[in-house]
N, C-alpha and C positions, 0 to 999 in steps of 0.2 A: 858178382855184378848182376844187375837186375838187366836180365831179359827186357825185350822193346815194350811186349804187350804190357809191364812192368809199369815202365815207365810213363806211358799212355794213361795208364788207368791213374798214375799217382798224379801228373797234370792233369785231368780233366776226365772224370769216373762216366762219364756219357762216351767217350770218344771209344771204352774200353769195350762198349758193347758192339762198336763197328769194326773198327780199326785192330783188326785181329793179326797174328802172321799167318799165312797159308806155308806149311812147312814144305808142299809140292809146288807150290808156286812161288813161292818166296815174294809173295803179294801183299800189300796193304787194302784197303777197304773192301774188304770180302764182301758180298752183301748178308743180311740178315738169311733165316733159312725164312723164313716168311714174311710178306708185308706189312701184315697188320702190327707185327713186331715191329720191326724199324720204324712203321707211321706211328707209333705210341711212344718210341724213344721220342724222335723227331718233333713231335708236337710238347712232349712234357718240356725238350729244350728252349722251343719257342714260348712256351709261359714263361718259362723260369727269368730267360736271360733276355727277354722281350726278341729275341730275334725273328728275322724271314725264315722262312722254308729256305732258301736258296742257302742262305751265312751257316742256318744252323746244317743243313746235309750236307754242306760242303766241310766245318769244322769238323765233323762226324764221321768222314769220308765215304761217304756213301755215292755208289756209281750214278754215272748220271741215268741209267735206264730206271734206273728205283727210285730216283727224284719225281721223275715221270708219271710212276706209278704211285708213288706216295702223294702226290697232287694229286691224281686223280682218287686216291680212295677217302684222303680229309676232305674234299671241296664235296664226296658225294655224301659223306657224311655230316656233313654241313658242319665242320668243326676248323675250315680255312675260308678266307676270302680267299678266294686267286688271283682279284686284281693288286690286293695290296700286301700278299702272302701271308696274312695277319694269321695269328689265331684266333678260332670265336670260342668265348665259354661253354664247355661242354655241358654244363645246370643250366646254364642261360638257355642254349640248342634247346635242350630236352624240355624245358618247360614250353617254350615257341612249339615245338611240336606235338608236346600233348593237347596247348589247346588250341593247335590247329584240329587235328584229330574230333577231338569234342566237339569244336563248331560244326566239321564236317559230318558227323552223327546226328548230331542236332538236325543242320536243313538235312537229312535224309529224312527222319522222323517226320519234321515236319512237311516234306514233300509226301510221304506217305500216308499221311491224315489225310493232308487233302484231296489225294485222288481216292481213299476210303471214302470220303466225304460225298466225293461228286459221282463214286459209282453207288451210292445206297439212298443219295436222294436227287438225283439229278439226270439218270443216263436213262429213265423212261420218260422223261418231260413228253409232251408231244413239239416234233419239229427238228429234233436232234439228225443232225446232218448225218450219222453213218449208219444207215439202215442196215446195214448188215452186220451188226450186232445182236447180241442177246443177252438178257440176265436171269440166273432165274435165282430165287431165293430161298433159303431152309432155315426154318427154326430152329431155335435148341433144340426141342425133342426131337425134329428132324434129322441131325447132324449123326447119331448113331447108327441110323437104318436106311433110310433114302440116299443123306449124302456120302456114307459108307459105298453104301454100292457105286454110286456115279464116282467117287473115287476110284473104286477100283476098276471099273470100266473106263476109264479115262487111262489108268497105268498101263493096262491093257492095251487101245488104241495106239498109245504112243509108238510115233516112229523113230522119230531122233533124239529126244532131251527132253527128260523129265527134272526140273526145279523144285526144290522146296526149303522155308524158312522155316526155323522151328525156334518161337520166343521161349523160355522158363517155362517146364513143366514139370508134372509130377508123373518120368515115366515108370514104366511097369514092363517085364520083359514080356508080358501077351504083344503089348502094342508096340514096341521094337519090334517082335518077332513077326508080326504081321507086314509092319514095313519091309524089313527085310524080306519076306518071302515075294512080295512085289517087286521091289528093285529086281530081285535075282531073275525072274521070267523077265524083265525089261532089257538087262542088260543079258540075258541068251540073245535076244533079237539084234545087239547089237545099237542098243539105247547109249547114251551117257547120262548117266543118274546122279546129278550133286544137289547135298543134302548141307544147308546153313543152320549150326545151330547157339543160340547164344552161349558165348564164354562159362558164366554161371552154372551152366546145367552140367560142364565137364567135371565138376566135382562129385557128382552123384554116382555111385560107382556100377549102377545097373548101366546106365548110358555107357561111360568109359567101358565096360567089357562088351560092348556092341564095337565099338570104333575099328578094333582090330578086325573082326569078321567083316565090317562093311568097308576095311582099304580091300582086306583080301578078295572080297568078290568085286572091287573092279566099280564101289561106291566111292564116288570123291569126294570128302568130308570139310568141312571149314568152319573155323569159329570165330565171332563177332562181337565185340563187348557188349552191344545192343542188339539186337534184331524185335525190330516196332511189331510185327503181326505177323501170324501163320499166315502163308502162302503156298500153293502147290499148281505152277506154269507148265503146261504142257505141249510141247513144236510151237511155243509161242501163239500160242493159238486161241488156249483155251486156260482160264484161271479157276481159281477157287481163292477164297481170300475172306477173310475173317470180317463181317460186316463192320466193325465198332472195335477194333485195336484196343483197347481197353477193356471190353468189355465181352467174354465170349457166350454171355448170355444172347446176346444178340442177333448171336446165326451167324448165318456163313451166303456169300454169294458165288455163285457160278456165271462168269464173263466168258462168251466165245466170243471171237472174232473183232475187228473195231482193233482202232490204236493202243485204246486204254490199256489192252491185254500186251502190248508191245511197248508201251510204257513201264508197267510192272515188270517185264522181263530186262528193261534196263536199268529198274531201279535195282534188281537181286545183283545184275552184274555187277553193278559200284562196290554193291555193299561186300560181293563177293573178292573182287580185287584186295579192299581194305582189310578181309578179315586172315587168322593164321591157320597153319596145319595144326592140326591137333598133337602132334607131336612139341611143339610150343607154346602148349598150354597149360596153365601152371593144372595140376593134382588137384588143387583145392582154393577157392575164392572164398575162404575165410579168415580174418582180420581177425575174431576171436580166436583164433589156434594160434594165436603167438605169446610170448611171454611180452613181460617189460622188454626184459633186456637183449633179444630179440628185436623187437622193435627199435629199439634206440640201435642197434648197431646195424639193421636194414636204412634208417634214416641217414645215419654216417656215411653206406655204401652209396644211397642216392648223391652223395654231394662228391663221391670222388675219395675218401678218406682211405689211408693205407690201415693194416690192421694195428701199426704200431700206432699210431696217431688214434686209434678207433679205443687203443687199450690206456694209451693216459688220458684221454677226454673220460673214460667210463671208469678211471680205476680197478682195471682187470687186467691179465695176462694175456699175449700175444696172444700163449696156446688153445685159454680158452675163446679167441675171438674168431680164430681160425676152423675152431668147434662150430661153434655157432652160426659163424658164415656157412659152413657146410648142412647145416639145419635145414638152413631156411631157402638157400639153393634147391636142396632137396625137395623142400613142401611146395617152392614154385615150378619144380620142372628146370630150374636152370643151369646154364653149364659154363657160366664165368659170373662174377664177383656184378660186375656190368649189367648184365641180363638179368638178374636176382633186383638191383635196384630198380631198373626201367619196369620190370613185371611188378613189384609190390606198388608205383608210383603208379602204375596203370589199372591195377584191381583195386585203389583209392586204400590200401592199408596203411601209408603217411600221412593222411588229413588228420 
């Protein structure tokens, strides 16, 4: 005779993954060992059989304190309504939130032009209400030797918090190593030193072997799919900032004092909030290092696709889909099927 859990699984193969026996408790609806498990059952039920949160965790037998909990972790995940327990498309979500994301990169940029704009032709007008301002200006051939040094006199000064953005470059380990030798005298004094630097450039592998040395000295590191212009904010006080975001022929300005410098320092923070630790940053931001078929089964995993379904859409083997899912996890740094699509949808290698 077929045992209860038996029987469970042969009525209704979802109830099979709740409704367990506890052989010391002689219990029905054990909960899951973790949430994000049962809210993935829970929600695959509510596609399937169009049901609530409430019909399907209750079919499922799940206690009411993980009902709870599983509301609260689909509604933050944007993947339930809670007034109508609905489920929302989880490619629907994802795409709302990519180009929310993008718009909000967009007006950052473009909030960042335009205060470039207004501090490189506008903040000497005569008549300008905060006199206690200053700008001064450096040429290209300048920025090696005069604004070198006022940089480094400026690391030096600092009391509490040194900023800085770093757009796409071409580094070199002299010019790491020189930063870092600044950070490390900043933060002996007991500075906090965060360093923004665009997504793209973590694929260069001089950079990436700096990251480790600057968590471990006490630098805190972040990356940003965008970051518009080099920046370096120091006690909010005092900036340096890339004349012309476009163009670094242009020089560079030195801003004390005045709001504008307390504007730039809340524009790093936005951007700062939005961007990731570098430990969730893919290895490499290139779209050429993929095969075809690679790509066709990254596009599969954006929509949600099991690997069995992945292997008759492509006329290939489970084994090898499960190969290749592990490829390409790898090339992006990630650490489930889910995160591998959201990361190649986000470094644009599905357009």
């Amino acid at each position: 005779m077929r045992n209860r859990a038996e029987r469970l699984l042969a009525r209704d193969p979802t109830a099979g993954l709740v409704e367990v026996e506890d052989k010391k408790k002689g219990a029905a609806g054990v909960p899951y060992e973790d949430d994000d498990q049962v809210s993935r059952a829970i929600y695959a039920r509510m596609l399937e059989r169009a049901e609530s949160l409430t019909d399907a965790a209750a079919a499922m037998g799940v206690t009411t304190a993980q009902i709870a909990r599983v509301q609260e972790h689909l509604t933050r995940l944007r993947l339930l309504d809670p007034d109508a327990e609905a489920p929302v498309d989880a490619a629907a979500m994802l795409r709302r939130s990519l180009e929310e994301s993008h718009r909000l990169l967009d007006r950052l940029v473009e909030q960042h032009v335009a205060v470039a704009a207004v501090a490189r032709s506008y903040l000497n007008l005569p008549g300008r209400a905060e006199r206690d301002m200053d700008v001064d200006f450096f040429t290209r051939d300048e920025m090696a030797t005069r604004l070198a040094r006022r940089i480094t006199e400026l690391s030096e000064q600092a009391g509490h918090e040194i900023l800085s953005m770093h757009p796409v470059a071409d580094w070199t380990p002299a010019s790491l190593a020189e930063g870092l030798e600044r950070s490390e005298r900043a933060l002996a004094r007991g500075v906090r030193v965060r360093a923004l630097h665009a997504q793209s450039s973590f694929s260069q592998p001089v950079l990436r072997g700096f990251v480790d040395r600057w968590t471990r000295q006490g630098r805190e590191v972040r990356a940003a799919p965008v970051v518009p212009t080099r920046m370096l904010v120091y006690d909010r006080h005092t900036a340096v900032v890339q004349a012309d975001p476009a163009h670094l022929d242009a020089g560079a300005l030195v801003i004390r004092g005045g709001g504008v410098v307390r504007s730039l320092a809340a524009l790093y923070d936005n951007c700062w909030m939005t961007a990731s630790e570098p430990k969730d940053v893919p290895g490499s931001s290139d779209a050429g290092a993929l095969t075809e078929q690679q790509r066709a089964i990254l596009r599969l995993l954006a929509v949600g696709a099991k690997d069995s379904a992945i292997a008759r859409t492509l006329g290939i083997s489970t084994r090898t889909v499960t190969r290749v899912v592990g490829e390409v996890s790898a090339l992006l740094g990630a650490t489930s099927r889910f995160q591998a699509g959201v990361r190649a949808t986000r470094l644009g290698w599905l357009d």
